[in-house]
PLY file of the C-alpha trace (Angstrom):
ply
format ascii 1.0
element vertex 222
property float x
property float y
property float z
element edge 221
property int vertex1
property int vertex2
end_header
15.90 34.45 -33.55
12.79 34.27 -31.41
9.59 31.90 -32.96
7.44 34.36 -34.63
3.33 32.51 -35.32
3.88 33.56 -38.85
6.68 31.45 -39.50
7.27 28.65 -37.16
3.87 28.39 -35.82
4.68 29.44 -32.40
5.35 32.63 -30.15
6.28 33.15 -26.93
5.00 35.56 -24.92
6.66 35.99 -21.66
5.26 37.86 -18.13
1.95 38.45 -20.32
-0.12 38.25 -17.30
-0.06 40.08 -14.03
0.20 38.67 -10.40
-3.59 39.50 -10.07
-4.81 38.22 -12.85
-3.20 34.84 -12.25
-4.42 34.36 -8.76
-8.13 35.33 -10.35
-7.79 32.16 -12.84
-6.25 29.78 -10.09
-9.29 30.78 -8.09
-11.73 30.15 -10.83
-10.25 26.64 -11.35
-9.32 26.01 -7.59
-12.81 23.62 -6.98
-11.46 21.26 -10.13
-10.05 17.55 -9.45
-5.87 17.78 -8.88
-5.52 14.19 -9.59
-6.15 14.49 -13.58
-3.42 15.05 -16.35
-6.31 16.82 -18.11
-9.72 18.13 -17.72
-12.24 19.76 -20.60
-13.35 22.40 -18.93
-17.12 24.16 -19.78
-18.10 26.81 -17.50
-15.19 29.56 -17.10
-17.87 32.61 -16.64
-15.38 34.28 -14.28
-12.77 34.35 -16.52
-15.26 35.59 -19.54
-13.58 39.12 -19.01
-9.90 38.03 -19.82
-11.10 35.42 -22.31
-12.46 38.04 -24.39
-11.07 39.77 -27.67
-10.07 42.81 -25.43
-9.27 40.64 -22.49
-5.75 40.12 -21.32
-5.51 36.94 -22.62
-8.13 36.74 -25.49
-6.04 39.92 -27.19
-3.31 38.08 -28.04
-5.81 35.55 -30.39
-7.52 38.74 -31.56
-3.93 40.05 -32.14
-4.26 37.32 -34.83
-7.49 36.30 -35.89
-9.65 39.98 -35.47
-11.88 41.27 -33.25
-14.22 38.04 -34.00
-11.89 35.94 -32.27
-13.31 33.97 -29.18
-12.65 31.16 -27.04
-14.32 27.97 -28.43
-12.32 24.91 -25.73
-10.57 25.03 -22.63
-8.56 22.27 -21.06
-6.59 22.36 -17.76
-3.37 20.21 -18.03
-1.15 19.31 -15.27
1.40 17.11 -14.45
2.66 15.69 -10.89
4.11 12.52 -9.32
0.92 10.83 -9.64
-0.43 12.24 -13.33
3.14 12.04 -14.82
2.05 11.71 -18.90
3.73 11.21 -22.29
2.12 12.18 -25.55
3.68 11.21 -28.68
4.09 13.53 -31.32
0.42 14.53 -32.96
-1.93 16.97 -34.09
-4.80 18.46 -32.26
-7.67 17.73 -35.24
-10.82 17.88 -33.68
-13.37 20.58 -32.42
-15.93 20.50 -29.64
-19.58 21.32 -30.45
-22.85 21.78 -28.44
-24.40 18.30 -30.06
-23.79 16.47 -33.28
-25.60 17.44 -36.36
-24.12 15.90 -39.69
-22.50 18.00 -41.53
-20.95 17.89 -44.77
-17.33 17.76 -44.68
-16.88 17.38 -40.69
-16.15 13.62 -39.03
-15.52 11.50 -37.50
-16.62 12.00 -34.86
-16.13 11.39 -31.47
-16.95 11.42 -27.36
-14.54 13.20 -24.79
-14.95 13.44 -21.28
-19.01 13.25 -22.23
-18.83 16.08 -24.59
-18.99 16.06 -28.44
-16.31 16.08 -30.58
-15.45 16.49 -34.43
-12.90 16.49 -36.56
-13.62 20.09 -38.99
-12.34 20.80 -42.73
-8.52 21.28 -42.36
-8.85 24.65 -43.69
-11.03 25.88 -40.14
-8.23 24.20 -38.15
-5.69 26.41 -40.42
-7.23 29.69 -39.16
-7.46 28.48 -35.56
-4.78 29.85 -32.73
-4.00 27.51 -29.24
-3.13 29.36 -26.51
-1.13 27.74 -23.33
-1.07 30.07 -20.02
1.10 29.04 -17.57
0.51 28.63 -13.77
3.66 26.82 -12.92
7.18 27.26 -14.08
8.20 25.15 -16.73
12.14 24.01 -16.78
13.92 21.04 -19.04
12.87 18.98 -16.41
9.61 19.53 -15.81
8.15 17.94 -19.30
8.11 21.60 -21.57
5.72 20.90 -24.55
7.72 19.85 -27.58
6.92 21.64 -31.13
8.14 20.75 -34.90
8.45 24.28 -36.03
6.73 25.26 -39.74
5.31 21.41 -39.21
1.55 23.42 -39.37
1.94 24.48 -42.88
1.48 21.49 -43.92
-1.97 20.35 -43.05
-3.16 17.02 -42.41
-0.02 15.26 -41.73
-0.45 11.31 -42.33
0.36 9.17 -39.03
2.70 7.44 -41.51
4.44 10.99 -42.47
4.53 12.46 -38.82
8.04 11.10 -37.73
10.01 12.43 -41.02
8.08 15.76 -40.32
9.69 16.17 -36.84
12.99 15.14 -38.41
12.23 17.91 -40.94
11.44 20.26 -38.74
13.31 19.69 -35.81
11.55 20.09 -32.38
12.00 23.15 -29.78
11.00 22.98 -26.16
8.54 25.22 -24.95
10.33 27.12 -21.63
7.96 29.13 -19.52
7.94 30.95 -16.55
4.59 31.40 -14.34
2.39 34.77 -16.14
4.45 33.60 -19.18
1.72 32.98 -22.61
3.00 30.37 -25.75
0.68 31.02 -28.53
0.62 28.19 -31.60
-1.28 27.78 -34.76
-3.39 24.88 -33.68
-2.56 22.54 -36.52
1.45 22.35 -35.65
2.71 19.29 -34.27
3.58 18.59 -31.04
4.75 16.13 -28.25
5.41 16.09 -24.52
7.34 13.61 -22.11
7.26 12.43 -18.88
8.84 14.61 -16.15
12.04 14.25 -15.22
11.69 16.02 -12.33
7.72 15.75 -11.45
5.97 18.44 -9.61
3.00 20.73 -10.67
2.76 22.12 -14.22
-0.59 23.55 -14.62
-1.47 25.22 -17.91
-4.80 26.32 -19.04
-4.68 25.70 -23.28
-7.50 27.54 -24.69
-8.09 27.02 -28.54
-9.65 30.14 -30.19
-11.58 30.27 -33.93
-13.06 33.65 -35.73
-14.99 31.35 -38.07
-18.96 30.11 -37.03
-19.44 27.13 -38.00
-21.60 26.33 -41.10
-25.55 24.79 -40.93
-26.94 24.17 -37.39
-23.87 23.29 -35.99
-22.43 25.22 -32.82
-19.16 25.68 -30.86
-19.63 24.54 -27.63
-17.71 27.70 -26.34
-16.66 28.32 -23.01
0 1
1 2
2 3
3 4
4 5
5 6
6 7
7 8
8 9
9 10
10 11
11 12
12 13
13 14
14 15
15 16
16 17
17 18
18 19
19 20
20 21
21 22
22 23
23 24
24 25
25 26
26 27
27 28
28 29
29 30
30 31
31 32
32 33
33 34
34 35
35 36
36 37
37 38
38 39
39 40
40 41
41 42
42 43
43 44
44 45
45 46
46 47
47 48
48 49
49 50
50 51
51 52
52 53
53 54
54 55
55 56
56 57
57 58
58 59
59 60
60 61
61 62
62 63
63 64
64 65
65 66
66 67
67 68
68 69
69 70
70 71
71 72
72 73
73 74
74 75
75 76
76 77
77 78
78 79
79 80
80 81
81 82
82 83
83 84
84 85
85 86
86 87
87 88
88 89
89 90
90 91
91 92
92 93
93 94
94 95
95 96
96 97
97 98
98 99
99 100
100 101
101 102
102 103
103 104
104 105
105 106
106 107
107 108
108 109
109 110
110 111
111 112
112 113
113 114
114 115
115 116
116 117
117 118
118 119
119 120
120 121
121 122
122 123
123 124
124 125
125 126
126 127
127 128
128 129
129 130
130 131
131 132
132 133
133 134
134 135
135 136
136 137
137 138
138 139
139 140
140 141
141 142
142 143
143 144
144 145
145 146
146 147
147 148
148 149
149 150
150 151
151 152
152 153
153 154
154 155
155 156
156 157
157 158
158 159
159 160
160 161
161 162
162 163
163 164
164 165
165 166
166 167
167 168
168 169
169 170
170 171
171 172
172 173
173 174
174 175
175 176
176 177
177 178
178 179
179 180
180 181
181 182
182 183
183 184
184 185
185 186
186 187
187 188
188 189
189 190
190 191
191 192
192 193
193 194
194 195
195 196
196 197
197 198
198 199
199 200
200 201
201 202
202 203
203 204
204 205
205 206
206 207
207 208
208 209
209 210
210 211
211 212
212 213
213 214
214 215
215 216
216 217
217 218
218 219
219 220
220 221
């Protein structure tokens, strides 16, 4: 049976975007460095129009989360012969927010790539959707992102816990074609090796929220 978000945590969503519409975002990100495994990326205004709830590639977060949904981080990954990464298996925890302005409940916090970073109540992570579009192809070979399915119903996993969660769980490789969408709840775990094969495998991840955040504090958005 495929993945379905409800239950596993992940969904794929193949030839979601048109030939068009994925020359328009390789354009957009075509000035960007192609010598790093990943880039935060703040200034997409081209691409405000798919991002959107009603956009081509917003809808499928709003398909989810409502309406209210929008695009609050944006990182470009890729992988080559020179920028050939492994992550170990983790969850994403943290948000990204204009500046830092204590607030109860959110920390620690942290600085990536310059910008500011925090990690939120689990609960605001729980209602958050990732999505992963993807320029390239991605094959057995070419280092498919690894997933414990159902592993993001269970919150904050320990460090200590995380390798009996994957056993749990079990892991599925995330296959794509180019156009092709994976959508995840944001909390699930997840891993990715080194290439086998090495060559290009660009994919924009975008993380979306419904929620504003509480006090003075503010998504830094995209």
């Amino acid at each position: 049976m495929p993945l379905t978000l409800a239950i596993d945590g992940a969904q794929h969503i193949p030839a979601a975007l048109d030939p068009l519409t994925l020359v328009a975002i390789e354009a957009a990100l075509a000035t960007l460095p192609t010598d790093r495994p990943g880039q935060r990326l703040t200034a997409l205004a081209e691409l405000a129009p798919l991002l959107a709830s009603t956009g081509s590639i917003g809808s499928h977060a709003a398909a989810h989360l409502g309406q209210a949904a929008k695009p609050v981080r944006a990182i470009l990954f890729d992988k080559s012969q020179t920028t050939n990464w492994a992550l170990g298996w983790h969850q994403d925890r943290t948000i990204a927010v204009r500046e830092r302005i204590e607030t109860a409940g959110f920390g620690p916090w942290t600085i990536k790539s310059g910008l500011h970073h925090v990690a939120p109540p689990q609960p605001l992570l729980d209602r958050m959707v990732t999505l992963r579009v993807h320029l390239d192809p991605v094959d057995p070979d070419n280092a498919p992102l690894l997933i414990a399915p159902g592993s993001h119903r269970h919150g904050r996993i320990a460090e200590s816990d995380v390798a009996a969660m994957v056993d749990r769980c079990g892991t599925v490789a995330c296959l794509a074609s180019r156009g092709d969408i994976w959508l995840y709840a944001t909390p699930i775990l997840h891993a990715s090796d080194a290439a086998a094969n090495p060559r290009h495998r660009r994919v924009l991840q975008l993380d979306y929220s419904a929620d504003d955040l509480p006090g003075d504090l503010e998504w830094l958005g995209i």
